[in-house]
N, CA, C and O atoms as CSV, one atom per row, in Angstrom:
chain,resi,resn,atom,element,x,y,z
A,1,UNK,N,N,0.851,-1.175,0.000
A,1,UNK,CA,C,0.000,0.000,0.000
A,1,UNK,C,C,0.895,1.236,0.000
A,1,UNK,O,O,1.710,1.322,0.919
A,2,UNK,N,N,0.848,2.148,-0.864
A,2,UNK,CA,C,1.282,3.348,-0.751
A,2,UNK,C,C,0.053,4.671,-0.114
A,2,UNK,O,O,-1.164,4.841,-0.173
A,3,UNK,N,N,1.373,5.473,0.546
A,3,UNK,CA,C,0.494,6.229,1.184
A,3,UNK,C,C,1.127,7.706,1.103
A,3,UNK,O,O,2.131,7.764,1.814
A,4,UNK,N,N,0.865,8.812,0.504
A,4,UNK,CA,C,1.634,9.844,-0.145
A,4,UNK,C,C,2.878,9.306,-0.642
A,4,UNK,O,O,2.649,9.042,-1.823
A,5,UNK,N,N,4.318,8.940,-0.316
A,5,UNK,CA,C,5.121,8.676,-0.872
A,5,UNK,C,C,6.198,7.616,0.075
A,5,UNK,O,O,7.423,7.591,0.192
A,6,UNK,N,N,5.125,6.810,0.647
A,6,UNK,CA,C,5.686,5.925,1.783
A,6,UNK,C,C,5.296,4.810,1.137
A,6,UNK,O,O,4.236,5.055,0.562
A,7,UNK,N,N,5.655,3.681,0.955
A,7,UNK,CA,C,5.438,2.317,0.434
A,7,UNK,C,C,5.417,1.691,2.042
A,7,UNK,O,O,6.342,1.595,2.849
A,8,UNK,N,N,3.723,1.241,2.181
A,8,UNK,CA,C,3.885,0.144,3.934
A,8,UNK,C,C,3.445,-1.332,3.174
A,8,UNK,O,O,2.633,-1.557,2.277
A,9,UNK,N,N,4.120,-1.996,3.748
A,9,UNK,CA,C,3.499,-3.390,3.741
A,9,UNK,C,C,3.724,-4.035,5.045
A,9,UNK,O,O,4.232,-3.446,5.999
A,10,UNK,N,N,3.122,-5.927,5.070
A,10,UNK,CA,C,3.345,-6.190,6.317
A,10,UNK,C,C,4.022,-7.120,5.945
A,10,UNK,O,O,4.307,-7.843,6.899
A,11,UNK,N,N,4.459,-7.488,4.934
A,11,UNK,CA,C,5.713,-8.322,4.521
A,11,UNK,C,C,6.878,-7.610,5.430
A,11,UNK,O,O,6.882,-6.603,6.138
A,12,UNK,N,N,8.006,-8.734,5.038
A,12,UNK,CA,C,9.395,-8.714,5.728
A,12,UNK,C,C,10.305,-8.060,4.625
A,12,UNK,O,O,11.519,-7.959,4.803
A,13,UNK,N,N,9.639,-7.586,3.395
A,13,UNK,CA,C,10.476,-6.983,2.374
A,13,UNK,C,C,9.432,-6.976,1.200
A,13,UNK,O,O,8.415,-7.660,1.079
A,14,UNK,N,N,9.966,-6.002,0.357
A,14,UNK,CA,C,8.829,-5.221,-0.902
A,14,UNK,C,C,9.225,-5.968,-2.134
A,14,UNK,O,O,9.932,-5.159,-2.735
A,15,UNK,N,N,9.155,-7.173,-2.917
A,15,UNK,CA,C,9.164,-7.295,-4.154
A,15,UNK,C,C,9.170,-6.454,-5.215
A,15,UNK,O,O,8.173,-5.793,-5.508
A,16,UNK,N,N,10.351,-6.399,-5.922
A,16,UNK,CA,C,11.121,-5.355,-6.748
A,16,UNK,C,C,11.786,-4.192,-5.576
A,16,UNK,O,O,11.736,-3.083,-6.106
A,17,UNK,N,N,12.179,-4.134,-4.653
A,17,UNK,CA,C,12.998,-3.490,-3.924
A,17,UNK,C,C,13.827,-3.687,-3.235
A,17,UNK,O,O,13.741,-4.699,-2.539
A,18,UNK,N,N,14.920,-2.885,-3.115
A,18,UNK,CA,C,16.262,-3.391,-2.542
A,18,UNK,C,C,16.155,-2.472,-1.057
A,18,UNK,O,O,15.729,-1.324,-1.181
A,19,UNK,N,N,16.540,-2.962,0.375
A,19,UNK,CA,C,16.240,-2.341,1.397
A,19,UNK,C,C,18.063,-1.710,1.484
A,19,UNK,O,O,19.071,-2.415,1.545
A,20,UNK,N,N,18.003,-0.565,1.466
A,20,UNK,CA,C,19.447,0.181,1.353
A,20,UNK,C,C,20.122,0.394,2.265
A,20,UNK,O,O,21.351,0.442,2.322
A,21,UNK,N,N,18.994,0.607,3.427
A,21,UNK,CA,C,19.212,0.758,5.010
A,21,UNK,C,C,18.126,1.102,5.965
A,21,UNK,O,O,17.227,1.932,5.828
A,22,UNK,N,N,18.404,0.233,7.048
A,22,UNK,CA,C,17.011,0.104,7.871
A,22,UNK,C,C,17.653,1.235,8.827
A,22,UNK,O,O,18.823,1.430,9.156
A,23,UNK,N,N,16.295,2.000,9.195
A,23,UNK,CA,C,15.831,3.144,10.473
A,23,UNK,C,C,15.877,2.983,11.914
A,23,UNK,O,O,16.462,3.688,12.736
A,24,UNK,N,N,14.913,1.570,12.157
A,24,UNK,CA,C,14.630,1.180,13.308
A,24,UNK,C,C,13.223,1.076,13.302
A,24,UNK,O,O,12.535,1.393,12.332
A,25,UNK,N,N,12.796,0.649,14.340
A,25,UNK,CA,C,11.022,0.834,14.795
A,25,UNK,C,C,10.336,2.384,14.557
A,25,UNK,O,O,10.858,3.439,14.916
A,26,UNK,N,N,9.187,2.253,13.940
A,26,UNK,CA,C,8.699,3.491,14.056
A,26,UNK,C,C,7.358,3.346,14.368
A,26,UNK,O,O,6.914,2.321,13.849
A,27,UNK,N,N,6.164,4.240,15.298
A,27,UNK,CA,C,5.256,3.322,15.645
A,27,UNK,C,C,4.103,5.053,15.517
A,27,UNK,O,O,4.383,6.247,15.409
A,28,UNK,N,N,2.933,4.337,15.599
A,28,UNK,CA,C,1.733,5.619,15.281
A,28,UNK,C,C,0.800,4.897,16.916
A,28,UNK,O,O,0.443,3.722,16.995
A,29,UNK,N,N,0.639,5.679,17.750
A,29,UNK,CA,C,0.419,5.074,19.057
A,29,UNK,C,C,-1.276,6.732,19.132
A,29,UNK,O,O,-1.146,7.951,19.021
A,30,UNK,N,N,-2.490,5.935,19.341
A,30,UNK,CA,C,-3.817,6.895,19.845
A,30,UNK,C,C,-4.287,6.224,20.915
A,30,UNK,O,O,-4.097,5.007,20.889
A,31,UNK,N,N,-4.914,6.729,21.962
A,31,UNK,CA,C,-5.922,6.374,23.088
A,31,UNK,C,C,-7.663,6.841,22.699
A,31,UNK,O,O,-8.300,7.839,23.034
A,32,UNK,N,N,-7.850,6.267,22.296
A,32,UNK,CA,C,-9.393,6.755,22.273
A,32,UNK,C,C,-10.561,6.273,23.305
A,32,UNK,O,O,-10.456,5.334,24.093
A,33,UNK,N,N,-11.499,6.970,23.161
A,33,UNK,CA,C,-13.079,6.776,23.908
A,33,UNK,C,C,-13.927,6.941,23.436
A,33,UNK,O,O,-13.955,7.718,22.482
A,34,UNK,N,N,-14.953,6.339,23.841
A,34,UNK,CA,C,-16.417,6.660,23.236
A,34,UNK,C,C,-17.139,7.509,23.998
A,34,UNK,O,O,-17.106,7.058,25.142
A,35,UNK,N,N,-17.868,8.649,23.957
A,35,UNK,CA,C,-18.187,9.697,24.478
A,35,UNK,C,C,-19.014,8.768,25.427
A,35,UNK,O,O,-18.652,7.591,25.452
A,36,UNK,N,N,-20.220,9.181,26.320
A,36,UNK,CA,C,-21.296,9.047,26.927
A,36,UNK,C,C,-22.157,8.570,26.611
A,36,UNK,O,O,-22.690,7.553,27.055
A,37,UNK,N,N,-22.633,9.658,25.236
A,37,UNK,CA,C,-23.685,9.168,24.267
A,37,UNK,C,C,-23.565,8.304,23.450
A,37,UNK,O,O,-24.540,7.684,23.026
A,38,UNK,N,N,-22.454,8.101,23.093
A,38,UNK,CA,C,-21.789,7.319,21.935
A,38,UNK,C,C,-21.883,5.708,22.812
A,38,UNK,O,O,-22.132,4.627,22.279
A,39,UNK,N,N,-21.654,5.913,24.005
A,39,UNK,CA,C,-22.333,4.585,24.906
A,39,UNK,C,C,-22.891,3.980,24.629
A,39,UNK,O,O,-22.806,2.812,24.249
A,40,UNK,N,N,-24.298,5.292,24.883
A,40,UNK,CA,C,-25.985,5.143,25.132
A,40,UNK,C,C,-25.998,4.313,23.904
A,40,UNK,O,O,-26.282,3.122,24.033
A,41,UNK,N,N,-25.668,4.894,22.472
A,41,UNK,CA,C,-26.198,4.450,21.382
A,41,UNK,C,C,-25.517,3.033,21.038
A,41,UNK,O,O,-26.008,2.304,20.176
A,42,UNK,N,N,-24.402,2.694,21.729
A,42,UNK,CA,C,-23.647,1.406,21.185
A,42,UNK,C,C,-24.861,0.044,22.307
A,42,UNK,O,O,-25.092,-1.156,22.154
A,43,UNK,N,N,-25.309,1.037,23.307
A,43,UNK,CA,C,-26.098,0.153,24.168
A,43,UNK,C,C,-27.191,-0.309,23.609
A,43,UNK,O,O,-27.303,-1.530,23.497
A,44,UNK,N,N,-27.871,0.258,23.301
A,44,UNK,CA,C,-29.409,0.387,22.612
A,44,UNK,C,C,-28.901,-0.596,21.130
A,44,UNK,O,O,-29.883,-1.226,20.739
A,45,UNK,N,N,-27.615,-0.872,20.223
A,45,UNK,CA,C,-27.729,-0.820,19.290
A,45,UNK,C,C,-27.211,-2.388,19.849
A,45,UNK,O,O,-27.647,-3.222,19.055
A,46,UNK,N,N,-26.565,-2.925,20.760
A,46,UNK,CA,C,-26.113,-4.377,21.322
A,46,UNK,C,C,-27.705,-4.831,21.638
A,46,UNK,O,O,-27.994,-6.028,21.623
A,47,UNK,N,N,-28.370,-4.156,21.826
A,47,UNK,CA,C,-30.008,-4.827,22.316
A,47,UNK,C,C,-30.557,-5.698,20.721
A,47,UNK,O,O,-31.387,-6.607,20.725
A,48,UNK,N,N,-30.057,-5.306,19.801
A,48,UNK,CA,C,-30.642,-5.847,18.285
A,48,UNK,C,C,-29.711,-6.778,17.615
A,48,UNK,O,O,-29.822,-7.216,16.470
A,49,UNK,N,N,-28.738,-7.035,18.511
A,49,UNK,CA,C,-27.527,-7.302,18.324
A,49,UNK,C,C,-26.642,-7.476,16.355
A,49,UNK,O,O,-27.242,-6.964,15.411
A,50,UNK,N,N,-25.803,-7.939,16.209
A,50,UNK,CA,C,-25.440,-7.380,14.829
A,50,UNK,C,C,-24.247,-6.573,15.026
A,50,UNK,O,O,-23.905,-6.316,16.181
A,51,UNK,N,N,-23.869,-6.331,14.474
A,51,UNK,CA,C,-22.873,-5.003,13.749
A,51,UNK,C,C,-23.033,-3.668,14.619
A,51,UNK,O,O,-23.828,-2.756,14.392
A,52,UNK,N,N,-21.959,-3.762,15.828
A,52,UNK,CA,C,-22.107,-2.387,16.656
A,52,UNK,C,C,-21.672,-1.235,15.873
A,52,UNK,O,O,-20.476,-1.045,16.093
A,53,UNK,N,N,-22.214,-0.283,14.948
A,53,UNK,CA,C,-21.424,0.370,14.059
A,53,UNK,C,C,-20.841,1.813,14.911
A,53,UNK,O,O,-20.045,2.467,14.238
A,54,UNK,N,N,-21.094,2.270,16.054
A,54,UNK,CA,C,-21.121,3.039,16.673
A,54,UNK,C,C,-19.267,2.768,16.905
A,54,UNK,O,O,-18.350,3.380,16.357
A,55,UNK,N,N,-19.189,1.521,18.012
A,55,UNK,CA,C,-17.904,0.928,18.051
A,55,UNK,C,C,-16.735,0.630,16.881
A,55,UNK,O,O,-15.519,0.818,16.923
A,56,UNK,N,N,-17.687,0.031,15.707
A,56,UNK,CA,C,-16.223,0.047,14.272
A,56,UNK,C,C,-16.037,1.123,14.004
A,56,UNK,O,O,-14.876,1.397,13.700
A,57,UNK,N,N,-16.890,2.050,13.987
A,57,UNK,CA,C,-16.688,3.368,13.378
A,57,UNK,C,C,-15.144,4.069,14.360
A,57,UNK,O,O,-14.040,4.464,13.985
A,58,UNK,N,N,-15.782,3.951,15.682
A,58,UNK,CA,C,-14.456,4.308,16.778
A,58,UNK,C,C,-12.991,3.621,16.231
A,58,UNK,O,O,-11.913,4.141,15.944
A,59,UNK,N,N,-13.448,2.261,16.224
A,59,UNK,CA,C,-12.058,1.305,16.111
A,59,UNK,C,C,-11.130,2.021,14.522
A,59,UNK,O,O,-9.917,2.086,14.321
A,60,UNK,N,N,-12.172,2.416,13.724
A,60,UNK,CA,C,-11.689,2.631,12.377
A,60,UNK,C,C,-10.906,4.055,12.496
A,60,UNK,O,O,-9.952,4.305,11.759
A,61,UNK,N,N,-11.227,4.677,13.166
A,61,UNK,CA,C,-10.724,5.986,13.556
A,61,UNK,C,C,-9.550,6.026,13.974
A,61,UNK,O,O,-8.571,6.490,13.387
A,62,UNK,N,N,-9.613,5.432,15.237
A,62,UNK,CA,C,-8.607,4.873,15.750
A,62,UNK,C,C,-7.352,4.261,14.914
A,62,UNK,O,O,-6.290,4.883,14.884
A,63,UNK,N,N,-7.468,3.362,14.423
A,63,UNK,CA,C,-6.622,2.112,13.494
A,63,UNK,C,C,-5.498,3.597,12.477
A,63,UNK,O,O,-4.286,3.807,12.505
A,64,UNK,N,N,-6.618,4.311,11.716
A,64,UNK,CA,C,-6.323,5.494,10.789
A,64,UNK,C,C,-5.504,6.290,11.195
A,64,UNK,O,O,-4.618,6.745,10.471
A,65,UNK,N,N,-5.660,6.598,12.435
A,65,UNK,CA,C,-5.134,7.693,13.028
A,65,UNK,C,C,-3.196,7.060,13.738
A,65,UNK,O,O,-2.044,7.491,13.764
A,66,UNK,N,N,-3.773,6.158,14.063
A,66,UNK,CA,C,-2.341,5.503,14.520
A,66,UNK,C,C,-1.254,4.863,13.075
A,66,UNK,O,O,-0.030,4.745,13.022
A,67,UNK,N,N,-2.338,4.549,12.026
A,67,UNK,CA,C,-1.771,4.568,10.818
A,67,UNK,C,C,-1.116,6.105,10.617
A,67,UNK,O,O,-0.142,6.264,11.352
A,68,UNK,N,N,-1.363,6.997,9.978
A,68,UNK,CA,C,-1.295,8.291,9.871
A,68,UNK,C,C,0.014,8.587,10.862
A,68,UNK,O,O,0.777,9.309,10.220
A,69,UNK,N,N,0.428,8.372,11.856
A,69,UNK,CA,C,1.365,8.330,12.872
A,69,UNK,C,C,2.679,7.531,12.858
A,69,UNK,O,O,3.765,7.999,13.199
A,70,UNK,N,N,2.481,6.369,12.461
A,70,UNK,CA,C,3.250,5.993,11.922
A,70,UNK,C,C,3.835,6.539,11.124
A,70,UNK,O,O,5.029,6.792,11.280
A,71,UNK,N,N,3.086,6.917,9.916
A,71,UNK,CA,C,3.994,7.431,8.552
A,71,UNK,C,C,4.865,8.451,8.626
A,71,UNK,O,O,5.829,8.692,7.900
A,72,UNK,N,N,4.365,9.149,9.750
A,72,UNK,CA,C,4.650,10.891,10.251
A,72,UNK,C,C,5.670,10.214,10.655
A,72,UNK,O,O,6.445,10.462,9.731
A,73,UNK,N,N,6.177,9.614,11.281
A,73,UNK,CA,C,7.537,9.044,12.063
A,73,UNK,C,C,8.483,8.644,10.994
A,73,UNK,O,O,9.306,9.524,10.739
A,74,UNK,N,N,8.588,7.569,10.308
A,74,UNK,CA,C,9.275,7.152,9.498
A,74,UNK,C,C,9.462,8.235,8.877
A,74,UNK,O,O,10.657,8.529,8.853
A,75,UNK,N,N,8.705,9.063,8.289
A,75,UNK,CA,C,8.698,10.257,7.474
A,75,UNK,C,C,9.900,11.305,8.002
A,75,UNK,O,O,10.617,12.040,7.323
A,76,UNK,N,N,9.870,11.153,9.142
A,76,UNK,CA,C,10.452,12.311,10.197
A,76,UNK,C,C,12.203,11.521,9.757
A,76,UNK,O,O,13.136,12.155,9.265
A,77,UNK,N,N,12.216,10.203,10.073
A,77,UNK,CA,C,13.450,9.627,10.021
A,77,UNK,C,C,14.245,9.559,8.673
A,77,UNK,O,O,15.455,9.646,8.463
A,78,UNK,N,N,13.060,9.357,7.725
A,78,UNK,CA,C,13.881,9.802,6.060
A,78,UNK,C,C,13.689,8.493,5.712
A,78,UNK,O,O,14.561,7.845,5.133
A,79,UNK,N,N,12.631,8.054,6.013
A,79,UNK,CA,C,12.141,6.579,5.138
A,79,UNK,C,C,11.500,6.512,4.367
A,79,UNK,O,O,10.511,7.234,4.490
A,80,UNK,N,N,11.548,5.950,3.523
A,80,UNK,CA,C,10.415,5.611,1.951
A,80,UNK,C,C,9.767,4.262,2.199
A,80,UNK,O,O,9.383,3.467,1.341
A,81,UNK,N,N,9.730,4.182,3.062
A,81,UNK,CA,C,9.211,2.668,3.262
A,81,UNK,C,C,9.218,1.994,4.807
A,81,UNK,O,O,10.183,1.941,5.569
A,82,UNK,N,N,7.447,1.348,5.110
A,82,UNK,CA,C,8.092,0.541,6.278
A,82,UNK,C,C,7.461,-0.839,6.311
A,82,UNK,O,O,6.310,-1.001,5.906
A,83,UNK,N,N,8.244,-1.904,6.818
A,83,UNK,CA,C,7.652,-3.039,6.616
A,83,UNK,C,C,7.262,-3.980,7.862
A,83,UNK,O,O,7.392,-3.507,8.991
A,84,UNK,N,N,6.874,-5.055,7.730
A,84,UNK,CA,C,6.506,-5.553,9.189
A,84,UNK,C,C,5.928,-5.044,9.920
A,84,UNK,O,O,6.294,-5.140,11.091
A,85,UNK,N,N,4.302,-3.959,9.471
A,85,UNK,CA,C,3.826,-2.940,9.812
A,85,UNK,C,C,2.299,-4.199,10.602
A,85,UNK,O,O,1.805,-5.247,10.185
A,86,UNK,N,N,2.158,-3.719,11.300
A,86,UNK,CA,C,1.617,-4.228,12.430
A,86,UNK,C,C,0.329,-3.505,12.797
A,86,UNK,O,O,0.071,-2.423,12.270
A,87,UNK,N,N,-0.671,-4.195,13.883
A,87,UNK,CA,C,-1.468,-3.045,14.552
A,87,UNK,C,C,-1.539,-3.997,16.264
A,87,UNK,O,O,-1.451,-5.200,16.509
A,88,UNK,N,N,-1.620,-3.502,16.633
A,88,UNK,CA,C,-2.062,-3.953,18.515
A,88,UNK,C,C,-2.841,-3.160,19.223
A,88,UNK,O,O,-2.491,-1.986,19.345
A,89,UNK,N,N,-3.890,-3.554,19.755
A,89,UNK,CA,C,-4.738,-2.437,20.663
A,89,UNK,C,C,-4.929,-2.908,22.070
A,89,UNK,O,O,-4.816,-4.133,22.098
A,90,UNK,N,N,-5.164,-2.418,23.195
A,90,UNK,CA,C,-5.174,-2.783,24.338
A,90,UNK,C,C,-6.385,-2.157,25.540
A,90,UNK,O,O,-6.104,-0.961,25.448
A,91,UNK,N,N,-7.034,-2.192,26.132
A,91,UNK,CA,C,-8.059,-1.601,26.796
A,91,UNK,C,C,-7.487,-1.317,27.741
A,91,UNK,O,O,-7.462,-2.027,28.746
A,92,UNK,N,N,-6.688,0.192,27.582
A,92,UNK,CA,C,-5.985,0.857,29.526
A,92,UNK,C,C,-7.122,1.091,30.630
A,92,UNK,O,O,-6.726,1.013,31.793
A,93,UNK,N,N,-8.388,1.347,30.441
A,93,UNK,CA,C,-9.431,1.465,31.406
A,93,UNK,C,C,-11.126,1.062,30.639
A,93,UNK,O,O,-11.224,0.871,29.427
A,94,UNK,N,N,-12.077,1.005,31.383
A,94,UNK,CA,C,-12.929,0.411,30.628
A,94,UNK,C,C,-13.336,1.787,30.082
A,94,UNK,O,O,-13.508,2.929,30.507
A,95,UNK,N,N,-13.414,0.990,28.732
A,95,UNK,CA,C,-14.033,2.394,27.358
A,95,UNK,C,C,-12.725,3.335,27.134
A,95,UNK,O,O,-12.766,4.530,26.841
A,96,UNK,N,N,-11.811,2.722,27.289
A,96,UNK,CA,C,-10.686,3.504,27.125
A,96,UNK,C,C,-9.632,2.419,26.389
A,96,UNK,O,O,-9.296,1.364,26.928
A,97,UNK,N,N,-9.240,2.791,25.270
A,97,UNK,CA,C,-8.629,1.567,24.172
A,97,UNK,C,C,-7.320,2.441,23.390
A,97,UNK,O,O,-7.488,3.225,22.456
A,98,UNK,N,N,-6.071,2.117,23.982
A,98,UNK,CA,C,-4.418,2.517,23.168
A,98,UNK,C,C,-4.776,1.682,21.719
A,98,UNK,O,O,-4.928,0.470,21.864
A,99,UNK,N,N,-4.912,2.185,20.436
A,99,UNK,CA,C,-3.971,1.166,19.105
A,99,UNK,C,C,-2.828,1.810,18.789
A,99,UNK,O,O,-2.793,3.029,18.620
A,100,UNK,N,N,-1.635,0.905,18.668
A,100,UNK,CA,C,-0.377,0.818,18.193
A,100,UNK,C,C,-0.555,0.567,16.665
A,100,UNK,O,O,-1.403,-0.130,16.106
A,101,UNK,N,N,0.349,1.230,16.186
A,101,UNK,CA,C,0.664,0.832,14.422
A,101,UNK,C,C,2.011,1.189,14.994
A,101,UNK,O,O,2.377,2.036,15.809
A,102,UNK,N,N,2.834,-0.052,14.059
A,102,UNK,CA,C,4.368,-0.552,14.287
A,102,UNK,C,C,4.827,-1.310,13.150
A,102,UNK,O,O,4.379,-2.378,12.733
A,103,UNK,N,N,5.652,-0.710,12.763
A,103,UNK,CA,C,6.681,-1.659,11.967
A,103,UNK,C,C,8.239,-1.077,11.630
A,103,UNK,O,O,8.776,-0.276,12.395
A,104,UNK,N,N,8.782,-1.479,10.624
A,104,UNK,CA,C,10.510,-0.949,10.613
A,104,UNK,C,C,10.673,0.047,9.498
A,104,UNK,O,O,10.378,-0.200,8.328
A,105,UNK,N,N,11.229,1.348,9.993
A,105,UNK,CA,C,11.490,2.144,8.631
A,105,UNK,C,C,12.385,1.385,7.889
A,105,UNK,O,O,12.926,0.418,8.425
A,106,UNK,N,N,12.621,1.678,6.735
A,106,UNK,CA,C,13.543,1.325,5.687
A,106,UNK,C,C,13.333,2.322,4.670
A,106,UNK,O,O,12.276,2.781,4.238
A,107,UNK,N,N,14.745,2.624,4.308
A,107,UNK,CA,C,14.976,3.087,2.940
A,107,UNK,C,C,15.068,2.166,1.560
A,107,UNK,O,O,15.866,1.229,1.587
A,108,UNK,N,N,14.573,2.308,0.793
A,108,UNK,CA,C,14.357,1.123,-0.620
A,108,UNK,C,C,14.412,2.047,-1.506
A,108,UNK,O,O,14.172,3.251,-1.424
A,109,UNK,N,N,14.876,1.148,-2.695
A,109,UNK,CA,C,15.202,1.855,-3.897
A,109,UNK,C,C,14.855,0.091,-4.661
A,109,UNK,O,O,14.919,-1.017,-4.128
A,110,UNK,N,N,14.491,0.497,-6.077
A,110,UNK,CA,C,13.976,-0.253,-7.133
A,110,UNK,C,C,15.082,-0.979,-7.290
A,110,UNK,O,O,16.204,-0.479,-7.215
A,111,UNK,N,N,14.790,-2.628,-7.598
A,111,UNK,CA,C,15.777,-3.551,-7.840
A,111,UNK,C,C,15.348,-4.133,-9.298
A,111,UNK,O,O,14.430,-4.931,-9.487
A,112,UNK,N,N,16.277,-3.522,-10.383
A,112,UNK,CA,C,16.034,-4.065,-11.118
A,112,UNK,C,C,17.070,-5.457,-11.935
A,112,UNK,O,O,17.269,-5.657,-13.133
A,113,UNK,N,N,17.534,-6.178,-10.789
A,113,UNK,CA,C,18.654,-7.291,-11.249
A,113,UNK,C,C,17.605,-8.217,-11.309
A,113,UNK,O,O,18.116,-9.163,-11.907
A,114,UNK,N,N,16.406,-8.527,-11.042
A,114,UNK,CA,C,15.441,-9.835,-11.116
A,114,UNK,C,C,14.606,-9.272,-12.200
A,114,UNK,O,O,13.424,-9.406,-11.881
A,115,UNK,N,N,14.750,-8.639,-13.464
A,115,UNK,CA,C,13.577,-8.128,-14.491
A,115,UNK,C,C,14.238,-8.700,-15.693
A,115,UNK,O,O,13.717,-8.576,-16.802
């Protein structure tokens, strides 16, 4: 997946690319919550049960935003690329949820000895 001018995957390396030199870890880290209301409505909407959309909608936010963070990092370090890109989320209090996005900057450049 490219993303402005960052190549992420969750491979261990990019087919057609040569890794020139690795960065280190770079990670996109959010805490989010669901308001009060945003509760009420995930409550009422578990009563019909199905698809809490109140909650994916949060999680998706979330996921994006720690994506987005990531890139800003690697970006910061002078990477074109990160791989072994990851996600982890964790519940620090109830209704209270950290997601991690993680993987390794790398610099890559086009390999064209396998064409």
């Amino acid at each position: 997946m490219v993303l402005g001018n960052i190549l992420v995957t969750t491979a261990n390396e990019l087919p057609g690319y040569r890794i020139t030199k690795q960065l280190g870890v770079v990670r996109g880290l959010t805490v989010r919550s669901r308001s009060v209301l945003g509760n009420i409505g995930a409550s009422i909407q578990s009563l019909f049960g199905g698809n809490i959309t109140l909650y994916t909608q949060l999680a998706e936010k979330a996921r994006q935003e720690a994506y987005e963070l990531l890139l800003t990092h690697a970006s910061q370090l002078g990477a074109n690329a990160v791989i072994a890109m990851r996600y982890d989320a964790n519940e620090i209090s109830d209704g209270i949820t950290e997601v991690l996005a993680y993987g390794t900057a790398v610099v890559v450049e086009p390999d064209y000895s396998h064409r």
